[in-house]
mmCIF file of the N, C-alpha and C atoms, coordinates in Angstrom:
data_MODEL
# 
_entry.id   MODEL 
# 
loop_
_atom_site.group_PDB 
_atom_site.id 
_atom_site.type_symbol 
_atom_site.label_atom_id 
_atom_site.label_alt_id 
_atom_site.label_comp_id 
_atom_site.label_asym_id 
_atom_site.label_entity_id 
_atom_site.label_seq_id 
_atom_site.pdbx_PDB_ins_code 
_atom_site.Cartn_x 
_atom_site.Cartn_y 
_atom_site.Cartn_z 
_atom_site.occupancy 
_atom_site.B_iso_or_equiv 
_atom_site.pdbx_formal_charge 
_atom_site.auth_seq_id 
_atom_site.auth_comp_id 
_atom_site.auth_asym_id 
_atom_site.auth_atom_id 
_atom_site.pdbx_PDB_model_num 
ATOM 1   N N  . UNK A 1 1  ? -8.508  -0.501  3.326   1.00 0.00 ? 1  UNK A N  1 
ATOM 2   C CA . UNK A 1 1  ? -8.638  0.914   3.124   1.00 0.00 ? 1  UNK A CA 1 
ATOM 3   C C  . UNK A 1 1  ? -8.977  1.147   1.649   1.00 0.00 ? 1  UNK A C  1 
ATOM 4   N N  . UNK A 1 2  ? -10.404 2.073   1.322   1.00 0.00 ? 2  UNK A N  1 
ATOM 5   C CA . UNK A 1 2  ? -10.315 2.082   0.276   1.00 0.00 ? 2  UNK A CA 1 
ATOM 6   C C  . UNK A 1 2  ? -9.319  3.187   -0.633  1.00 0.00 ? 2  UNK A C  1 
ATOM 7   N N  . UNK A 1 3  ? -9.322  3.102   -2.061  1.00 0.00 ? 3  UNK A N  1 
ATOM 8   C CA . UNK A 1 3  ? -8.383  4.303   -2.589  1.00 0.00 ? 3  UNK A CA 1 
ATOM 9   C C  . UNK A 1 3  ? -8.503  5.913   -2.234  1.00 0.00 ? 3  UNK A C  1 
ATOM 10  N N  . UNK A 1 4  ? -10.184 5.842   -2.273  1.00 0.00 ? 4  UNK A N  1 
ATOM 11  C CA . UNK A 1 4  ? -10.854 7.341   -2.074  1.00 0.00 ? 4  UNK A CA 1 
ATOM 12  C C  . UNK A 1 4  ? -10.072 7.465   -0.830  1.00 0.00 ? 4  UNK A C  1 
ATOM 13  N N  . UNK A 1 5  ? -9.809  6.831   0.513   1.00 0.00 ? 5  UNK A N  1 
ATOM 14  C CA . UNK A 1 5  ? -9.550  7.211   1.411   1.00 0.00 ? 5  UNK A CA 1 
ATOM 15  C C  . UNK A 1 5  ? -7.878  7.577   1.407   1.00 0.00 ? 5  UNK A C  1 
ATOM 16  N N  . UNK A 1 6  ? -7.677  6.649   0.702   1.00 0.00 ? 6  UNK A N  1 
ATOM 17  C CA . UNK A 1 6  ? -5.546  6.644   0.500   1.00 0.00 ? 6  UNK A CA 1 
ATOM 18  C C  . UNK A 1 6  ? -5.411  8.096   -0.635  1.00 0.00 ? 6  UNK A C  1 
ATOM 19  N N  . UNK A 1 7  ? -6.135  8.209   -1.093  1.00 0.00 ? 7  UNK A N  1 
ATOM 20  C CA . UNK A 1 7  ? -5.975  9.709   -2.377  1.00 0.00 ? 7  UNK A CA 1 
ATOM 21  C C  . UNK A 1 7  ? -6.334  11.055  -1.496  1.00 0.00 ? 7  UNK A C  1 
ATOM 22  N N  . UNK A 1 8  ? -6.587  10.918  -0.596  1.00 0.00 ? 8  UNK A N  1 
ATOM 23  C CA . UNK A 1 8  ? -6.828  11.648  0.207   1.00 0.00 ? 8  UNK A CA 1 
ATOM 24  C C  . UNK A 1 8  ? -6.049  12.568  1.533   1.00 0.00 ? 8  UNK A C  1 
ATOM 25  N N  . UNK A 1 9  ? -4.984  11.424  1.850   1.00 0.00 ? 9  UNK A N  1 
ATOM 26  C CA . UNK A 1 9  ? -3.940  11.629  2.291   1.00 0.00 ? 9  UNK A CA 1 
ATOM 27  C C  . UNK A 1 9  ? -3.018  12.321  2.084   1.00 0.00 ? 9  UNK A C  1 
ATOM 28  N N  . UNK A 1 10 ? -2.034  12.690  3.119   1.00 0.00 ? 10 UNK A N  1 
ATOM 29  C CA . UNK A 1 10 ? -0.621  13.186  3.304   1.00 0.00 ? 10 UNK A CA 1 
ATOM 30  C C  . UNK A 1 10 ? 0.368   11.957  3.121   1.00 0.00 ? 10 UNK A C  1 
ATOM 31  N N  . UNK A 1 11 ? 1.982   12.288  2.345   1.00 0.00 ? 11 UNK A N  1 
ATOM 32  C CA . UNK A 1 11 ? 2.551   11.139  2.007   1.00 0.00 ? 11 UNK A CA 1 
ATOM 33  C C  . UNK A 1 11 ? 2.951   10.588  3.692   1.00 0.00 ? 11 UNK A C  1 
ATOM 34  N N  . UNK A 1 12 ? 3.107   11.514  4.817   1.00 0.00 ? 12 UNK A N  1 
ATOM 35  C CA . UNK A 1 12 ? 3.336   11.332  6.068   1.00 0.00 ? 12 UNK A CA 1 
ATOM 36  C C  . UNK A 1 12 ? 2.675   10.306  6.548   1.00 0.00 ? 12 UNK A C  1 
ATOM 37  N N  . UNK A 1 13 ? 1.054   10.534  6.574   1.00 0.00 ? 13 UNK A N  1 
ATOM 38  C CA . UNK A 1 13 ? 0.300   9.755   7.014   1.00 0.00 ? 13 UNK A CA 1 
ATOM 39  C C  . UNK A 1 13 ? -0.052  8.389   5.908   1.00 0.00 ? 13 UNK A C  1 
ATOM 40  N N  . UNK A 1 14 ? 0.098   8.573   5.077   1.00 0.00 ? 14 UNK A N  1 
ATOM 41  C CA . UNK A 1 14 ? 0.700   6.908   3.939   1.00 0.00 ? 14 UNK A CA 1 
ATOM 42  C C  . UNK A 1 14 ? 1.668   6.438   4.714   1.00 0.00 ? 14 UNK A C  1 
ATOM 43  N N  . UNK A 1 15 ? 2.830   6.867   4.585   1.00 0.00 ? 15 UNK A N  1 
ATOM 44  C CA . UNK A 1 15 ? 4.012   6.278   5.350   1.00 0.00 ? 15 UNK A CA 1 
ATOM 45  C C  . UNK A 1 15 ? 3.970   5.274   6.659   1.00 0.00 ? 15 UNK A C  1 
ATOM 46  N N  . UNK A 1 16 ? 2.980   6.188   7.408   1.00 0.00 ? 16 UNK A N  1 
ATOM 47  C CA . UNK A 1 16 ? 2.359   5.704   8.710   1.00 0.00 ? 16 UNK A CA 1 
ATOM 48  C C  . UNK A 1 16 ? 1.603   4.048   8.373   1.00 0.00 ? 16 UNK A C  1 
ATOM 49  N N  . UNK A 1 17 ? 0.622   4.605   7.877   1.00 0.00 ? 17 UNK A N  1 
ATOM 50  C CA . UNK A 1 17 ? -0.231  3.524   7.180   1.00 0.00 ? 17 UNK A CA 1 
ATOM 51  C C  . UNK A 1 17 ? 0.525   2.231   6.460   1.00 0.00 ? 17 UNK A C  1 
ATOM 52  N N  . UNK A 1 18 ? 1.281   2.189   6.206   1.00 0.00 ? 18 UNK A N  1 
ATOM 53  C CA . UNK A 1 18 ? 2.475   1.621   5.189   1.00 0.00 ? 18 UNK A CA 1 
ATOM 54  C C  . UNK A 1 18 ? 3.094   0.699   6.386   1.00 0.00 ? 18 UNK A C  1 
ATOM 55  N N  . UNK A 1 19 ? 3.616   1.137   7.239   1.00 0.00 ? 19 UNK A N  1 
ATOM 56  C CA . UNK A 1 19 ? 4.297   0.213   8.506   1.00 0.00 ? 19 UNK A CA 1 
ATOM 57  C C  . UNK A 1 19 ? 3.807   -0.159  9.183   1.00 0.00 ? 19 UNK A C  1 
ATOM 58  N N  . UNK A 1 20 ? 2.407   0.270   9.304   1.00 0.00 ? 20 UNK A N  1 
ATOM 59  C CA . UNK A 1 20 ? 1.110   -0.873  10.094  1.00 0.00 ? 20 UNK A CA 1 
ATOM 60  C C  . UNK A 1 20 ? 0.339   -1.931  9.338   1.00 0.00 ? 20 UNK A C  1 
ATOM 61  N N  . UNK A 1 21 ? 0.327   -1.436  7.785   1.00 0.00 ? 21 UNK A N  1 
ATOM 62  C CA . UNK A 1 21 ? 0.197   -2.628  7.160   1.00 0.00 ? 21 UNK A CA 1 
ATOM 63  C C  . UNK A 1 21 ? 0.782   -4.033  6.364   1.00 0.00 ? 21 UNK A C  1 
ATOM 64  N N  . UNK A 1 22 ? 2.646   -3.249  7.014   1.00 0.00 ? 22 UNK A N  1 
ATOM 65  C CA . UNK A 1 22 ? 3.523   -4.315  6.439   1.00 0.00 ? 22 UNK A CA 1 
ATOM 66  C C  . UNK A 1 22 ? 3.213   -4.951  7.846   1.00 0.00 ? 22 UNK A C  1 
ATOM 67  N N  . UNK A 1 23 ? 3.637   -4.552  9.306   1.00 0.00 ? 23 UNK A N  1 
ATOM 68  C CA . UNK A 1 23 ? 3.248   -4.904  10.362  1.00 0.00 ? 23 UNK A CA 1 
ATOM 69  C C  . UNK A 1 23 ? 2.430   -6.074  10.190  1.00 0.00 ? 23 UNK A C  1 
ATOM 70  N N  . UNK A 1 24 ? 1.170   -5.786  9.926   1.00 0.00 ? 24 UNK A N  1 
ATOM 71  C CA . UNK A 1 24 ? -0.181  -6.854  10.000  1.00 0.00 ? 24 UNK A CA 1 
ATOM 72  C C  . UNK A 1 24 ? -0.210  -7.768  8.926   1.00 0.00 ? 24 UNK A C  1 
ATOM 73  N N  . UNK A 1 25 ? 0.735   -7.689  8.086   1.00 0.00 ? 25 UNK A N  1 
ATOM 74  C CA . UNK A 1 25 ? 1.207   -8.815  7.058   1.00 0.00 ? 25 UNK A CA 1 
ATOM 75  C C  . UNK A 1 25 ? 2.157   -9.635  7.590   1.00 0.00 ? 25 UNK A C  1 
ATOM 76  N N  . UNK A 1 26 ? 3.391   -9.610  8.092   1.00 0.00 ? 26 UNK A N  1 
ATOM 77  C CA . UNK A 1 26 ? 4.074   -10.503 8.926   1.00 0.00 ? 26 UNK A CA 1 
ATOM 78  C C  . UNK A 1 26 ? 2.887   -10.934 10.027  1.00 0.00 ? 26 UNK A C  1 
ATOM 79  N N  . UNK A 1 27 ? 2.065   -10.757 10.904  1.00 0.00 ? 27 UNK A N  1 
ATOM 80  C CA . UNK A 1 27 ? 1.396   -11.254 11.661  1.00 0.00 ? 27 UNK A CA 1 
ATOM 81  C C  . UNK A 1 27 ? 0.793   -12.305 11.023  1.00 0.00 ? 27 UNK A C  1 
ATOM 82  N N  . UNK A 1 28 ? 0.087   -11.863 10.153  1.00 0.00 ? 28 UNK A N  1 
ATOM 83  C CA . UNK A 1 28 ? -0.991  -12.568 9.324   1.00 0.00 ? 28 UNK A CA 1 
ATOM 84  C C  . UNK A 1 28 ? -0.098  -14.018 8.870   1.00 0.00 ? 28 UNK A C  1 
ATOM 85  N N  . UNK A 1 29 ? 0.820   -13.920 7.902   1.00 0.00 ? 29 UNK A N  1 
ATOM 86  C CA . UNK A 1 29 ? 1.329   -14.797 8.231   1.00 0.00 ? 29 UNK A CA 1 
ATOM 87  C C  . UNK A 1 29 ? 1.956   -15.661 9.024   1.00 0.00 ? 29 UNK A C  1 
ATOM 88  N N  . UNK A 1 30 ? 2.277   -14.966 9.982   1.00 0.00 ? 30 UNK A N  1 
ATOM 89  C CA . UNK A 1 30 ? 2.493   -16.156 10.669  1.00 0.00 ? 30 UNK A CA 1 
ATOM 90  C C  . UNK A 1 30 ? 1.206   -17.138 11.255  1.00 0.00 ? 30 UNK A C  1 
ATOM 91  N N  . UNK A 1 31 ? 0.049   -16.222 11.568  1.00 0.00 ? 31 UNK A N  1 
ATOM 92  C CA . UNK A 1 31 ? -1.305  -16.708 12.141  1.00 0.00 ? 31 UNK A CA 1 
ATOM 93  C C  . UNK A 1 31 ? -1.085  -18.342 10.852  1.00 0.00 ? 31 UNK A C  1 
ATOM 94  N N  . UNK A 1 32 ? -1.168  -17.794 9.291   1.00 0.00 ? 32 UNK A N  1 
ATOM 95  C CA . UNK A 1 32 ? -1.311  -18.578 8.527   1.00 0.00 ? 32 UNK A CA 1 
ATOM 96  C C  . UNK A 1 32 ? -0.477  -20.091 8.842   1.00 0.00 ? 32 UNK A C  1 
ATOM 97  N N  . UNK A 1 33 ? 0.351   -19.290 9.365   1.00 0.00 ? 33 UNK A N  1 
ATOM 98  C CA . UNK A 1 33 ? 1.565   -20.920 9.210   1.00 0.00 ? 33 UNK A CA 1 
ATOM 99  C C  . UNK A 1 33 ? 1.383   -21.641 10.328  1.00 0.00 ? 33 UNK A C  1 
ATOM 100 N N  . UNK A 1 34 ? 0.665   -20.951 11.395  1.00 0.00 ? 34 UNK A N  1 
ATOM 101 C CA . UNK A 1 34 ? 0.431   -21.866 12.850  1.00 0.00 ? 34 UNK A CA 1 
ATOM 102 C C  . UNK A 1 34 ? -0.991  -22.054 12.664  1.00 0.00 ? 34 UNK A C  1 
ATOM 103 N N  . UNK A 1 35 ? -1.898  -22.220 11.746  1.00 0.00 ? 35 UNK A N  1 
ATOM 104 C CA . UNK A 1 35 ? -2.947  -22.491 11.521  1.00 0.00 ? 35 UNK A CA 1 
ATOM 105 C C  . UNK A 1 35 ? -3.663  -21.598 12.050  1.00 0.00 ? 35 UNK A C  1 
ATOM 106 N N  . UNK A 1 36 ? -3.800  -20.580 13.036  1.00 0.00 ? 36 UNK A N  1 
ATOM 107 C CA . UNK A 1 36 ? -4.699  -20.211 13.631  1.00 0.00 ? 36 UNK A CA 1 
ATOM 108 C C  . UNK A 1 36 ? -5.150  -18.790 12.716  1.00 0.00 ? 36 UNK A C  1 
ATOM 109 N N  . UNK A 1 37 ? -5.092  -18.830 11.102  1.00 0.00 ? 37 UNK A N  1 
ATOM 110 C CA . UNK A 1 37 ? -5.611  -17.467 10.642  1.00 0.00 ? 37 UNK A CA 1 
ATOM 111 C C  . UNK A 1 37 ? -6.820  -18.485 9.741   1.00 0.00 ? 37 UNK A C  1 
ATOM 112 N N  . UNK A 1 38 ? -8.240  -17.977 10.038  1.00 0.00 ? 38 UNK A N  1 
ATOM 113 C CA . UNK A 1 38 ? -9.265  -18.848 9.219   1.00 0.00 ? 38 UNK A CA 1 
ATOM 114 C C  . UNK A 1 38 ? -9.562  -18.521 8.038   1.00 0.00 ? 38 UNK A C  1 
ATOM 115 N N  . UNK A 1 39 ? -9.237  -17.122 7.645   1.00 0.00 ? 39 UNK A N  1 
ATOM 116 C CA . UNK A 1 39 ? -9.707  -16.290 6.701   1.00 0.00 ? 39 UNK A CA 1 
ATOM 117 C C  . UNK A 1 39 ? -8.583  -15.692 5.899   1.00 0.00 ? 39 UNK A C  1 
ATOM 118 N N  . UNK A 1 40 ? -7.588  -16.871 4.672   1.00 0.00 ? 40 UNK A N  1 
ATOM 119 C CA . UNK A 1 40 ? -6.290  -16.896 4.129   1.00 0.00 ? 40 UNK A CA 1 
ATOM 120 C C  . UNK A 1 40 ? -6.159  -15.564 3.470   1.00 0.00 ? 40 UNK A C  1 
ATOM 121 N N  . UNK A 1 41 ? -7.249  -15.671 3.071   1.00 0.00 ? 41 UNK A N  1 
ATOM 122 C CA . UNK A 1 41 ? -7.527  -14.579 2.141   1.00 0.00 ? 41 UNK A CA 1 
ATOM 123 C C  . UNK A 1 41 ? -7.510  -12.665 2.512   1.00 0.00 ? 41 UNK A C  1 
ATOM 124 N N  . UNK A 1 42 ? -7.464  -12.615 3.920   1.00 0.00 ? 42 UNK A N  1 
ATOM 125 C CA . UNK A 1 42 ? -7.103  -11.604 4.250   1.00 0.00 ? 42 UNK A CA 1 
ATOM 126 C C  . UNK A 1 42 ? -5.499  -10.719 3.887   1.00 0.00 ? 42 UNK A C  1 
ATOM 127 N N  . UNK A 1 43 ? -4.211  -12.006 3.869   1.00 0.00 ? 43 UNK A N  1 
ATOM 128 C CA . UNK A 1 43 ? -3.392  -11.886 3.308   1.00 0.00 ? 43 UNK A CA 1 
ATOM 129 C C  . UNK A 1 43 ? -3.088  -11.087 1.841   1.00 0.00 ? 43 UNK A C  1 
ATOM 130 N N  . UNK A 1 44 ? -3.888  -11.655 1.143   1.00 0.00 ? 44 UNK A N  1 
ATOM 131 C CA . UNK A 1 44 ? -3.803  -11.201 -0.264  1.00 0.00 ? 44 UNK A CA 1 
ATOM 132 C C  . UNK A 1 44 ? -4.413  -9.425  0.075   1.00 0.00 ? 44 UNK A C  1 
ATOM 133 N N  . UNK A 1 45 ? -5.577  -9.694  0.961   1.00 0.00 ? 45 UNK A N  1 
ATOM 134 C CA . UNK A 1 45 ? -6.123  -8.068  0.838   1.00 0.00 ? 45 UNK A CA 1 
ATOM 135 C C  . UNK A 1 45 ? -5.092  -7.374  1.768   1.00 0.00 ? 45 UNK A C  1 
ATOM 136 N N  . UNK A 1 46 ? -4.436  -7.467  2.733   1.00 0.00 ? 46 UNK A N  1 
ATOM 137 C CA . UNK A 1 46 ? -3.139  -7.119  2.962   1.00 0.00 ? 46 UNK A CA 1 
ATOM 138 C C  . UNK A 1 46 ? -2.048  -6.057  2.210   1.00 0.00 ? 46 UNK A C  1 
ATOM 139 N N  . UNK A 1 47 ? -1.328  -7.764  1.038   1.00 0.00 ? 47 UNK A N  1 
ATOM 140 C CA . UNK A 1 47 ? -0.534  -7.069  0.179   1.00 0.00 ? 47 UNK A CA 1 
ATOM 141 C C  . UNK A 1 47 ? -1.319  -6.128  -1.042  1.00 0.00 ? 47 UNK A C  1 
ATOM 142 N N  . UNK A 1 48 ? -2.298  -6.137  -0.810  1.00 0.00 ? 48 UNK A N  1 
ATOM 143 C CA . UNK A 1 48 ? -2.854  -5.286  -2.151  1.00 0.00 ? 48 UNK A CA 1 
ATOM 144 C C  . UNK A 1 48 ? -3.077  -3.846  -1.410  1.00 0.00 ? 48 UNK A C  1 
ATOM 145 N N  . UNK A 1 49 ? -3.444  -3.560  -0.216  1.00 0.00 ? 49 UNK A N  1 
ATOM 146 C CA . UNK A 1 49 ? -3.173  -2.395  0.362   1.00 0.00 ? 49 UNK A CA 1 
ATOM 147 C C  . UNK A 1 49 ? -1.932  -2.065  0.350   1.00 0.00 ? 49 UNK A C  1 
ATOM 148 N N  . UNK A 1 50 ? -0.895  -2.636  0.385   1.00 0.00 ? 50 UNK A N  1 
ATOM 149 C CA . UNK A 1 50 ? 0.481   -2.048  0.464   1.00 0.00 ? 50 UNK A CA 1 
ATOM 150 C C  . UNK A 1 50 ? 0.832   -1.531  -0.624  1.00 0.00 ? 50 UNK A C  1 
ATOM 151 N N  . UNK A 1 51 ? 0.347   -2.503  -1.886  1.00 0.00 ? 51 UNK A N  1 
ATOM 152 C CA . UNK A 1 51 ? 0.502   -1.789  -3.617  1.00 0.00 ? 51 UNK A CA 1 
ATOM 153 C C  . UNK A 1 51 ? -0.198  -0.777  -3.757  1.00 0.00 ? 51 UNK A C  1 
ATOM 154 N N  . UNK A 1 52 ? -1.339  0.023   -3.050  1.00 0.00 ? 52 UNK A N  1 
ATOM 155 C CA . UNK A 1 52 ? -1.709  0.602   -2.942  1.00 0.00 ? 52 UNK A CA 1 
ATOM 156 C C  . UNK A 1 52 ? -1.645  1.826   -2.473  1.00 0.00 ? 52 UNK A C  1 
ATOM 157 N N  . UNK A 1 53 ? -1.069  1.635   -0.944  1.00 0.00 ? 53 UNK A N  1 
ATOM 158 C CA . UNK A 1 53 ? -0.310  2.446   -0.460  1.00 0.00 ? 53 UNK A CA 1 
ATOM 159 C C  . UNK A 1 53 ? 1.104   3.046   -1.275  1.00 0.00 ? 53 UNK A C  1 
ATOM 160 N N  . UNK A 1 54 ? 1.796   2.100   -1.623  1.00 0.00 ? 54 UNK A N  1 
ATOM 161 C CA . UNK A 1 54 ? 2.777   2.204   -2.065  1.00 0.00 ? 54 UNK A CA 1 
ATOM 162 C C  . UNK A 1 54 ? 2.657   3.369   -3.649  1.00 0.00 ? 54 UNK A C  1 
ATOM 163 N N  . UNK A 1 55 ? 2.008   2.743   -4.357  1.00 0.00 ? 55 UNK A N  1 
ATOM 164 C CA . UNK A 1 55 ? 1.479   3.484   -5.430  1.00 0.00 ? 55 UNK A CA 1 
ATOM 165 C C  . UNK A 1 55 ? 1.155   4.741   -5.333  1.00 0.00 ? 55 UNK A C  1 
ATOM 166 N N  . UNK A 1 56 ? 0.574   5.343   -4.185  1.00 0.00 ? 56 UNK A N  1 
ATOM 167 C CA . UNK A 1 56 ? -0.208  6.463   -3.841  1.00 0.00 ? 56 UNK A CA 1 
ATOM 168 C C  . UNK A 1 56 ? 1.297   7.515   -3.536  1.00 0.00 ? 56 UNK A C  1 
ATOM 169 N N  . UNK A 1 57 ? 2.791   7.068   -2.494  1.00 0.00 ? 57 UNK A N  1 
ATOM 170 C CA . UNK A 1 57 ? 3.459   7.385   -1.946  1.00 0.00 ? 57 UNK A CA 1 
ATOM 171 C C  . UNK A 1 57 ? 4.106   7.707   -3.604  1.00 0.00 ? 57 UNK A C  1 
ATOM 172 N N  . UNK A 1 58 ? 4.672   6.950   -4.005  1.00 0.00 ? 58 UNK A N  1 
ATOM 173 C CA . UNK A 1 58 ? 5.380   7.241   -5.656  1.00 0.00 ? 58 UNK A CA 1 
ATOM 174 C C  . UNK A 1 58 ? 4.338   8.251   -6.342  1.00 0.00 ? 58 UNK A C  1 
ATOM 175 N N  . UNK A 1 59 ? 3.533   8.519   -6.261  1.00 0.00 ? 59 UNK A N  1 
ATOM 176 C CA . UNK A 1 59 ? 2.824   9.829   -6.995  1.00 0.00 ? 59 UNK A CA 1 
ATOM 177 C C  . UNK A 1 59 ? 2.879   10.734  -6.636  1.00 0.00 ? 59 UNK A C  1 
ATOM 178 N N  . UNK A 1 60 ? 2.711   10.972  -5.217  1.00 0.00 ? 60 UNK A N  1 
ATOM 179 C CA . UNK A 1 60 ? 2.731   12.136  -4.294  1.00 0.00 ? 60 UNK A CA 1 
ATOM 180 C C  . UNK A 1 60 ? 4.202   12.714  -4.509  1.00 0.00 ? 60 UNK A C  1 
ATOM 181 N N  . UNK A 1 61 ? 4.942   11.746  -4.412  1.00 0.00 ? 61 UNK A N  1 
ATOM 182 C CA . UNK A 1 61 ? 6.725   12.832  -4.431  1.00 0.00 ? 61 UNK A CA 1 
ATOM 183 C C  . UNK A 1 61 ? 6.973   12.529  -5.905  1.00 0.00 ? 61 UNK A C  1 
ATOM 184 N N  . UNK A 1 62 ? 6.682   11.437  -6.819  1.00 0.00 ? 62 UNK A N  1 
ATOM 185 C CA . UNK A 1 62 ? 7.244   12.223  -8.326  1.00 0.00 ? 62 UNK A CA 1 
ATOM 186 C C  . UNK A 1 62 ? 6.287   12.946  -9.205  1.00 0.00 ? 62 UNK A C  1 
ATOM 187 N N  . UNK A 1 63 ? 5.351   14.005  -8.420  1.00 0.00 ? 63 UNK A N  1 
ATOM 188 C CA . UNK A 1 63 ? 4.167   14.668  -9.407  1.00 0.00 ? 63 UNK A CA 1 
ATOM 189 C C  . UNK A 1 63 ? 5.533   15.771  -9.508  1.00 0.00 ? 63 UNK A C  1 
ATOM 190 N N  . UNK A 1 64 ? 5.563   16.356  -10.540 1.00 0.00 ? 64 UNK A N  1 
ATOM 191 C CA . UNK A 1 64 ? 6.068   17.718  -11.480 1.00 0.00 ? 64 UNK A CA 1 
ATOM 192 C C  . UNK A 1 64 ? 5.585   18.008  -11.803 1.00 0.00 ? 64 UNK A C  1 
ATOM 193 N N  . UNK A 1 65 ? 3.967   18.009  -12.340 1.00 0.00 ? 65 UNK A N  1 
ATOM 194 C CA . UNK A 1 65 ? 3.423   19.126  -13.552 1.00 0.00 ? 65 UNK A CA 1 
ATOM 195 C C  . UNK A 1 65 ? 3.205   18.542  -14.645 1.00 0.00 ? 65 UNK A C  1 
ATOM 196 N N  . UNK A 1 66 ? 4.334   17.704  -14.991 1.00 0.00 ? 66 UNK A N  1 
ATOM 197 C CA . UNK A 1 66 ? 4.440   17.253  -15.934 1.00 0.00 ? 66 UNK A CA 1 
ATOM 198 C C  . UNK A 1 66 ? 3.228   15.928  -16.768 1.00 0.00 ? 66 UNK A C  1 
ATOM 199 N N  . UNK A 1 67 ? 2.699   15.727  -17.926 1.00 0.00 ? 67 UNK A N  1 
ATOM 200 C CA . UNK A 1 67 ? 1.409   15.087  -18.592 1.00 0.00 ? 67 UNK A CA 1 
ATOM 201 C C  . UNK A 1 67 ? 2.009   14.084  -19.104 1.00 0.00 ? 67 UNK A C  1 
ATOM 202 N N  . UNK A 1 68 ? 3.169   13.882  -19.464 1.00 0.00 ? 68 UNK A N  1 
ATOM 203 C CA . UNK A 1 68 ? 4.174   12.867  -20.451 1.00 0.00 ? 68 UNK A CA 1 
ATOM 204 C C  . UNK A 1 68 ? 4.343   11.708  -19.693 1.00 0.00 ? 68 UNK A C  1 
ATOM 205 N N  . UNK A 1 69 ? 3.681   10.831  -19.923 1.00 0.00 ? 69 UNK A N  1 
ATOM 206 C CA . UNK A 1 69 ? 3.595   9.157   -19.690 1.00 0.00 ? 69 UNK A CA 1 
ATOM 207 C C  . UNK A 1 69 ? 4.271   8.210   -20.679 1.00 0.00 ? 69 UNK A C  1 
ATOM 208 N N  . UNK A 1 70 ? 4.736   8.695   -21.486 1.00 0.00 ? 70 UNK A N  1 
ATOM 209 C CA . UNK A 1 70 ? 5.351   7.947   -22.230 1.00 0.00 ? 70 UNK A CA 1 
ATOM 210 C C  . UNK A 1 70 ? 6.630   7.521   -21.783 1.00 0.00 ? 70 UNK A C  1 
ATOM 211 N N  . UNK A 1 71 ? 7.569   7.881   -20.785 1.00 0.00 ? 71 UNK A N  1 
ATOM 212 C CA . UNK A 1 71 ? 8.824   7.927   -20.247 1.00 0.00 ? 71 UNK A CA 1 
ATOM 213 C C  . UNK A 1 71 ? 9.992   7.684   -20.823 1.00 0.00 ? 71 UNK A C  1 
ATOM 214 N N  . UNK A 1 72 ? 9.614   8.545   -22.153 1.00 0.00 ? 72 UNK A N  1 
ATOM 215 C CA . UNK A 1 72 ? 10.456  9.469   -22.218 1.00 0.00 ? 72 UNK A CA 1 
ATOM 216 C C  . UNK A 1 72 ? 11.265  10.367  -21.691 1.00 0.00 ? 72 UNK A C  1 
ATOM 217 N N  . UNK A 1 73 ? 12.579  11.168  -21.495 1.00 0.00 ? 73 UNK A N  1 
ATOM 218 C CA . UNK A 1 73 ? 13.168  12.055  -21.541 1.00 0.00 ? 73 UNK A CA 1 
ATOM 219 C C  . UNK A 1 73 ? 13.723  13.306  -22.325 1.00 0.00 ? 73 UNK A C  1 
ATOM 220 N N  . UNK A 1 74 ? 13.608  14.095  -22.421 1.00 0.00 ? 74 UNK A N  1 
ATOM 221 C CA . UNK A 1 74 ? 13.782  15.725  -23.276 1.00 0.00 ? 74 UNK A CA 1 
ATOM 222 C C  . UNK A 1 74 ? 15.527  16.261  -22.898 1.00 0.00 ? 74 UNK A C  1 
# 
């Protein structure tokens, strides 16, 4: 999934997205460990959707308004 498509979203439908792609990561591995996954590398693109996902879900519920990246506190 690309980002344009995940920035686009509801945190609902992330969420969704999120447990079908932890889902297809336990599969994947296991395919890996019984030999029958040919293409290892799908794995990695896997967990990088989930950092992704994941990333997208932490923005959506801690946006405030707020510009201060420094993390700091006032």
């Amino acid at each position: 999934m690309k980002w344009t498509e995940i920035k686009t979203k509801q945190v609902s439908e992330l969420e969704h997205d999120l447990a079908t792609a932890k889902a297809r990561i336990v599969d994947l591995r296991f395919k890996a460990q019984s030999g029958a996954l040919k293409h290892v590398h799908e794995i990695g693109s896997a967990r990088k959707e989930i950092s992704h996902l994941l990333t997208r879900i932490h923005q959506l519920r801690h946006t405030d308004g707020s510009s201060d990246i420094s993390g700091k506190q006032e």
